[in-house]
N, C-alpha and C positions, 0 to 999 in steps of 0.2 A: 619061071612059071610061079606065079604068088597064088596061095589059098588061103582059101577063108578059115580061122581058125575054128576048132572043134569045139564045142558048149562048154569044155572043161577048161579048155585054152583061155576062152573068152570069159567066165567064170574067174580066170585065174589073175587074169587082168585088171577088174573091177576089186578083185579080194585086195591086190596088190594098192592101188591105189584108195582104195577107204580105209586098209590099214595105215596110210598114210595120211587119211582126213584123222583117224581116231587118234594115231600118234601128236599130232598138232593139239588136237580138242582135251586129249589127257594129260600131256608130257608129259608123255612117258612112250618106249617102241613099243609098240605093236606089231607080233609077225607072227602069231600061232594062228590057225584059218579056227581055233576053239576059244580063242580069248572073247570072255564075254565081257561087255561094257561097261555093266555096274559092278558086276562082280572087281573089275580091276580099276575100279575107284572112282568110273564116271558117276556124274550126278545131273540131276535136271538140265544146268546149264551148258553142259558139257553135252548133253545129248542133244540141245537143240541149237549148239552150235552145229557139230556134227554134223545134223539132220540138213540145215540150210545148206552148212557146206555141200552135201550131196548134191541136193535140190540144183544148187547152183551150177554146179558140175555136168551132171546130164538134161541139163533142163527138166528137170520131174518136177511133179505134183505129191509131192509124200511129204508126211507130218511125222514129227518124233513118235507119236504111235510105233508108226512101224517100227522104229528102234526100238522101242517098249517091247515089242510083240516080238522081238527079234532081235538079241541081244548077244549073239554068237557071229562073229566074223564071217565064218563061211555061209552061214545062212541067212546072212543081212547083205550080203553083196551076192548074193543066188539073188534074192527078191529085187535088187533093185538092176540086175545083169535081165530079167525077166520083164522090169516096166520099160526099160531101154528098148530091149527088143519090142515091144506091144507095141510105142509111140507110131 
């Protein structure tokens, strides 16, 4: 019997893997769900790598704003686990 996984589950999924977009766009790891982007060294280009990266990923429509607006792991992969589901 397969279930759907719980918002936390599937939250945890997206954190998992955009800590691996950020790890590529920083080099350097990424694995705290509190690491925030500039704070740990990104910079403009870094975030709109990033950002595309994402973009590309799930097919969204999101600009590095949202990384601006949102620069904490676990709450940048809440918002974009959130446009996924809306699509």
């Amino acid at each position: 019997m397969t279930t759907e996984p719980t918002t936390g589950e599937a939250t945890e999924t997206y954190r998992r893997r955009i800590a691996e977009i950020w790890s590529a766009a920083l080099g350097t790891p990424v694995t705290d769900a509190d690491h925030h982007f500039f704070a740990g060294g990104g910079d403009s280009f870094q975030a709109a790598l990033a950002t595309a990266t994402t973009r590309r990923e799930w097919g969204l429509e999101i600009t590095v704003q949202l990384l601006i607006d949102h620069p904490v792991l676990a709450d940048f992969s809440e918002r974009v686990a959130r446009f996924v589901d809306e699509r």
